[in-house]
C-alpha positions in Angstrom: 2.9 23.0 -2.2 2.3 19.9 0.3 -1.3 18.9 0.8 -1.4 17.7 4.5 -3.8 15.7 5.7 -2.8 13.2 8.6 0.9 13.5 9.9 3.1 10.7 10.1 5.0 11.1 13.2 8.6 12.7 13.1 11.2 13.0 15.6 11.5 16.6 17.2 13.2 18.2 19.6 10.8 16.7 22.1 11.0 13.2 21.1 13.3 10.1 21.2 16.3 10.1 18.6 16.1 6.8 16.9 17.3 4.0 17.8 20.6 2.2 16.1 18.7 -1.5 15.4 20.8 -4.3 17.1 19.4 -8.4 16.4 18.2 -10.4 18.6 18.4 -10.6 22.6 21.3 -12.0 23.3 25.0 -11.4 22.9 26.5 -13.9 20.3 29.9 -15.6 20.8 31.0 -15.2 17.0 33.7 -12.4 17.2 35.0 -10.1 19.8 33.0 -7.7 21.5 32.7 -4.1 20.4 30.7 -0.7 21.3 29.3 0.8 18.1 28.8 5.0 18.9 26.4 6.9 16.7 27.7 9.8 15.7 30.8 8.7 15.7 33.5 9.8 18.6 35.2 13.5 16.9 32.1 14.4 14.8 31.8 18.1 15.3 28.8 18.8 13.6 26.0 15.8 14.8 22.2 17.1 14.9 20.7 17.3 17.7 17.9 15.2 16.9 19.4 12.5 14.3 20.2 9.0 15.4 22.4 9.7 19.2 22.9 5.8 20.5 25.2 3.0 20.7 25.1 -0.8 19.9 26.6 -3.7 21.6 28.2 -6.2 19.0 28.6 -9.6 21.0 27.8 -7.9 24.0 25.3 -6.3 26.4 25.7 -2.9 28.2 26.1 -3.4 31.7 26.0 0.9 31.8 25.6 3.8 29.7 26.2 7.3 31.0 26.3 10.3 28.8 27.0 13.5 30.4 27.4 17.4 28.8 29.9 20.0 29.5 29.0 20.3 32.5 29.1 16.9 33.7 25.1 16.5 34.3 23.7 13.6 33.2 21.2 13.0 29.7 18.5 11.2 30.4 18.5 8.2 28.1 18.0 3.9 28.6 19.0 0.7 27.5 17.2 -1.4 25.2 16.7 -4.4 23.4 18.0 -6.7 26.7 21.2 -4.3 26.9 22.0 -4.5 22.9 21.0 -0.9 22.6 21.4 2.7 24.2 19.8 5.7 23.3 19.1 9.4 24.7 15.8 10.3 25.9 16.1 14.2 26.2 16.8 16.7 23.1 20.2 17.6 22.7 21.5 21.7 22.8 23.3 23.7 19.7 26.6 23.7 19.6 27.1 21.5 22.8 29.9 19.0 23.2 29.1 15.6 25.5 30.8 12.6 26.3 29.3 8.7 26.4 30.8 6.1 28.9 29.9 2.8 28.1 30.2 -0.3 29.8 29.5 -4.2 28.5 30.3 -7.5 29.2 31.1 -9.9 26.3 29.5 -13.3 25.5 32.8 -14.5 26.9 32.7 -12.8 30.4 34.6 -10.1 28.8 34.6 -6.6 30.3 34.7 -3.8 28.1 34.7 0.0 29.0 34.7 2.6 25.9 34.3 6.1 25.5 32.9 8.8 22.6 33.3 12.6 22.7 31.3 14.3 20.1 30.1 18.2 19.2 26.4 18.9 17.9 26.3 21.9 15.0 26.1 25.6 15.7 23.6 26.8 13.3 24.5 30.2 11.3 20.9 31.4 11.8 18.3 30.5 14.2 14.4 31.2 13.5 11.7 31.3 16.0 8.5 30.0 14.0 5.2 31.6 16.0 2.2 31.0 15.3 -1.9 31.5 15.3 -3.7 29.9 16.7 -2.4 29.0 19.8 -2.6 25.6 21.5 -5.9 25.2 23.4 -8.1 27.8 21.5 -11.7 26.9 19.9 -12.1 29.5 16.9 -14.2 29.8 14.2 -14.5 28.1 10.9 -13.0 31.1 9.0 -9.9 30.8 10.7 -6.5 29.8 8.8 -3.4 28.4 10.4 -0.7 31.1 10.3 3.0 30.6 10.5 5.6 33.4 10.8 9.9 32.6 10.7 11.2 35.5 12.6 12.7 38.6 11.0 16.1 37.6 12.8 17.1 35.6 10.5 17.1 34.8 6.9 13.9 33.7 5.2 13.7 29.6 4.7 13.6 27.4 2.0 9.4 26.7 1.3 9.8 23.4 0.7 11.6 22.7 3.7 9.4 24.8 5.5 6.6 23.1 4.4 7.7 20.1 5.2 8.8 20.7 9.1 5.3 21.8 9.7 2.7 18.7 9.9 -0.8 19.5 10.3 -3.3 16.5 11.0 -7.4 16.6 11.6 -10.5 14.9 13.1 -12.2 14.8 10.8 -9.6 14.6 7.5 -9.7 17.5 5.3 -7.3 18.4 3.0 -5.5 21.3 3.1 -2.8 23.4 1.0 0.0 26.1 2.0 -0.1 29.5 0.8 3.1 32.0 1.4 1.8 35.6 1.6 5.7 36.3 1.7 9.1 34.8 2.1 8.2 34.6 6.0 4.8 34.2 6.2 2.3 31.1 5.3 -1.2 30.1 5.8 -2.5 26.4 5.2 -6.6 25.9 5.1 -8.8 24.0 3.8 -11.0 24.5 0.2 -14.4 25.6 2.3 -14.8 26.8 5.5 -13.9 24.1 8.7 -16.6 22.3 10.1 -17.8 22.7 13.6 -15.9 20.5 16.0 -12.8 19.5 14.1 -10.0 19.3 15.8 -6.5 20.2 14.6 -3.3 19.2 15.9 -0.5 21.1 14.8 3.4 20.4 15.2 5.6 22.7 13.8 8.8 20.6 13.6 12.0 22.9 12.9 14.5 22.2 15.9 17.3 20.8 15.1 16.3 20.9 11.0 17.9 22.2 8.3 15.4 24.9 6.8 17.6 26.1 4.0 20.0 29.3 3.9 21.6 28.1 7.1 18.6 28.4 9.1 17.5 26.1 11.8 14.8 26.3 13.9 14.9 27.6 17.2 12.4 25.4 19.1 9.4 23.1 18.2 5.5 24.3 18.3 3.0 22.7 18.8 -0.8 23.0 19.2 -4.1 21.6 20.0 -6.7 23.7 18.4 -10.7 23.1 18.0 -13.0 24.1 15.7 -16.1 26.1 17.6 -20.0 26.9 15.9 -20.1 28.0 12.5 -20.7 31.9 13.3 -21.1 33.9 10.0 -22.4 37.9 9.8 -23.4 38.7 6.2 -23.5 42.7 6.5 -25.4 43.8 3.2 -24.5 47.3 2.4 -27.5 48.0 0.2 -30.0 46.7 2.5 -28.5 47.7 5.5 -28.6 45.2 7.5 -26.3 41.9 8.7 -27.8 38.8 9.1 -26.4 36.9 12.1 -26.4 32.8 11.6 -25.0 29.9 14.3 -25.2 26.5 12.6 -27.0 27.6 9.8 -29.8 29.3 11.9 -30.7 32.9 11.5 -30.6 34.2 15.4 -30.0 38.0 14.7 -30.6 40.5 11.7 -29.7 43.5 13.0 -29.4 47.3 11.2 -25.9 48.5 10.6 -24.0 51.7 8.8 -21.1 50.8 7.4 -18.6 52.8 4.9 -20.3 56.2 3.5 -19.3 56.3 -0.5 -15.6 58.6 0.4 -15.1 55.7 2.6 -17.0 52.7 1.6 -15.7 48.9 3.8 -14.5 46.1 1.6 -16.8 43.7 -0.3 -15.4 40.0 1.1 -14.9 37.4 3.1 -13.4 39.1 6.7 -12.3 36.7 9.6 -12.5 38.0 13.1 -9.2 38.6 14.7 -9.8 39.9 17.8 -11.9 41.9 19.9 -11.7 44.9 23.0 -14.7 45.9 25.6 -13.1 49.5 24.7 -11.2 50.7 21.7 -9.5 54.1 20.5 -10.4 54.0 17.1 -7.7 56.8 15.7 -8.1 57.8 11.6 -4.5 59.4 12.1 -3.0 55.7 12.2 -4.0 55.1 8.7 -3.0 58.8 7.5 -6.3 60.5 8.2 -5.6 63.8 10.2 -8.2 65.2 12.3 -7.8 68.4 10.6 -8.6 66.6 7.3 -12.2 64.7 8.9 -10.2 62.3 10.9 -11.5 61.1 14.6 -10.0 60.1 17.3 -13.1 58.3 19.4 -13.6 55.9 21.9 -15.7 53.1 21.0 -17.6 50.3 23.3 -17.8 46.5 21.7 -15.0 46.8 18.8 -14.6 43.6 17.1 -11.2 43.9 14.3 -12.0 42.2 10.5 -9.2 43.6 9.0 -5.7 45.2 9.3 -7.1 47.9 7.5 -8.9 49.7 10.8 -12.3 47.4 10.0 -14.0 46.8 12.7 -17.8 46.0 14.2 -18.0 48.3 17.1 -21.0 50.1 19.0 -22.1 53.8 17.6 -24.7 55.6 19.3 -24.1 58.3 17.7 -25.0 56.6 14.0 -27.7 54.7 15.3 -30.8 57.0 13.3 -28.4 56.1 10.3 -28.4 52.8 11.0 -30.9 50.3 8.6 -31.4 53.6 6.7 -27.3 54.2 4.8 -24.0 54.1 5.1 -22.4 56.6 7.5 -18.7 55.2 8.9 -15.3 55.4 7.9 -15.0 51.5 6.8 -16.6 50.0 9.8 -19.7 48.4 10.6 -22.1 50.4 12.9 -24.3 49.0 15.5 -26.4 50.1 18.6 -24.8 49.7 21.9 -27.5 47.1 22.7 -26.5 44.9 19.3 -22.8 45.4 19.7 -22.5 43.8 23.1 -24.7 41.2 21.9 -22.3 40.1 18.6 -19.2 40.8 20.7 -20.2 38.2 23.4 -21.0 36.0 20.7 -18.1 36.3 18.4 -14.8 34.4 18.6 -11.8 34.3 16.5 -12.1 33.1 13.1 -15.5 33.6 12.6 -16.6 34.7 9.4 -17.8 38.0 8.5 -19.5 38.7 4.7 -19.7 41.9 3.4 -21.5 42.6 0.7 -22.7 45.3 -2.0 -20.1 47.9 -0.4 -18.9 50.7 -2.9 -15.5 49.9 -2.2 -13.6 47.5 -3.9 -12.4 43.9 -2.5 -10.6 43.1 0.7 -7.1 42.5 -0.1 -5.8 38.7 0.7 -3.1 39.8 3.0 -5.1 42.1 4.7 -5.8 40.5 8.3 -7.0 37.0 7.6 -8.1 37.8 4.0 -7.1 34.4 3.0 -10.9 33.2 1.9 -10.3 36.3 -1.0 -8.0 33.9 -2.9 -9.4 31.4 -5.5 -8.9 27.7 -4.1 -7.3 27.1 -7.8 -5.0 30.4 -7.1 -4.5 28.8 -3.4 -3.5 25.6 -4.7 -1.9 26.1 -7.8 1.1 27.4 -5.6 3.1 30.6 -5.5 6.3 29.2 -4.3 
């Protein structure tokens, strides 16, 4: 497990290659002049984001062009007064380019040299997405989620792990949790706190993720932490208590799983939400023949995986505050639904509570608050 808690910068696919260090400013008359190439002219196997420069040894460049396949240009610059070259642009998989370099020795010398050089052709490429997305404000429920594409093998954890750097404003720490070989989760001990703000680069291009995986592109994301927005739907009572901040602004009466199909006791995160909804029983092997539905429903808010939702149901509402009538979900009026689903957001927090049905499963939706922090940090990797 890697506890994350402000990033150190890395280079990516998107950011300068390092530079090869050169001393001082000015060329030095104490042997000949020479180009230094890094990688080396031949390799056929140099990454794409690892050191790609060249150093002037008793000389300054007067010119440095690099150019791919194609003959187009790289964008990259001189520096360290013409003691240093390097590219400014990622490089592609598998490409070949070619570096022309020209310097003048401490001497007046002139002195034009060349490198050819191949980056690697990864056996396996993995497209890392991801949730949230850059720009959204969800709620404090909400866990980062990363998933490596089925295309390719599963990566090394570790190295996983490591490629993805998570900082925040305020600092919290944080820990990684795989769900599977392809899937994992990082959040913190307790719920976020309002405003925070995340910043999220997923770092693969150009790395070696283990099994002969590489990433296929970067990520990255700017995500904020919204009000603290948590239902707590009692099933004994009832009814679900609606707080923002800490303030009680709703308690409204609900239905929610009769005892054949009771909801899930637990901590739910919101995952998204439709103005209309087809809620069809036959999707989770209920048949209509067998008391299944297959109903259109105003408001529907998912919690789960598991066909959990909060949704209007006009029909339930002289059952509503009085028992538990649904197949799982959490009944409201019409008048109540539309109020909780223009409040609601992603990754707010929904409690259920004193359900006859056992607990919501960790890996079902964003069940993640279901695991013990000491389970959560103790590792499964």
């Amino acid at each position: 497990m890697v506890a994350l808690l402000v990033a150190g910068c890395g280079t990516g696919a998107g950011g300068d290659a390092r530079t090869p260090t050169s001393g001082g400013s000015e060329p030095s008359s104490s042997g000949p002049p020479a180009i230094e190439f890094t990688p080396k002219s031949g390799v056929s196997s140099a990454s794409p984001v690892g050191e790609i420069g060249a150093r002037a040894k008793n000389a300054k460049f007067t010119e440095v062009v690099m150019t791919n396949a194609s003959g187009e240009k790289v964008e990259s610059s001189l520096k360290n007064n013409g003691r240093s070259w390097s590219v400014q642009e990622p490089l592609g998989y598998g490409k070949t380019y070619e570096v022309v370099a020209k310097a003048t020795g401490a001497n007046g010398e002139k002195l034009t040299e060349s490198s050819r050089f191949t980056t690697l052709t990864p056996e396996n490429l993995t497209h890392v997405s991801m949730n949230p997305l850059d720009g959204q404000t969800v709620g404090v429920g909400q866990p980062l989620a990363f998933y490596f594409s089925e295309d390719a093998p599963a990566p090394v954890r570790e190295r996983a792990e490591k490629a993805i750097d998570i900082s925040t404003d305020p600092q919290v720490r944080g820990e990684f949790y795989w769900f599977d070989d392809r899937e994992v989760h990082w959040r913190p001990k307790e719920y976020w706190e309002p405003g925070t703000e995340i910043t999220i680069d997923v770092n693969v291009y150009g790395k070696n993720l283990g099994n002969g995986v590489y990433g296929e592109s970067d990520r990255h994301a700017t995500v904020k932490i919204g009000d603290e927005v948590i239902l707590r739907a009692d099933a004994a009572s009832h009814r679900m208590k609606v707080t923002v901040n800490g303030e009680v602004k709703r308690t409204i009466p609900v239905s929610l799983g009769r005892p054949s199909y009771p909801s899930h006791n637990g901590t739910h995160v919101v995952m998204r939400k439709h103005d209309t909804y087809m809620m069809d029983s036959t999707t989770y092997g209920l048949g209509l023949d067998e008391g299944g539905y297959r109903t259109e429903v105003e408001w529907a808010v998912r919690i789960s995986n598991g066909g959990e939702f909060l949704h209007a149901a006009p029909w339930s509402v002289g059952d509503q505050g009085e028992r538990n009538v649904s197949h799982g979900c959490i009944n409201m009026s019409t008048a109540d639904a539309k109020w909780v689903y223009d409040l609601i957001k992603k990754g707010d927090v929904v409690e259920v509570t004193n359900s006859k049905g056992g607990e919501l499963a960790s890996w079902d939706g964003f069940g993640d608050w279901q695991v013990p922090w000491s389970e959560w940090t103790s590792g499964n990797s």
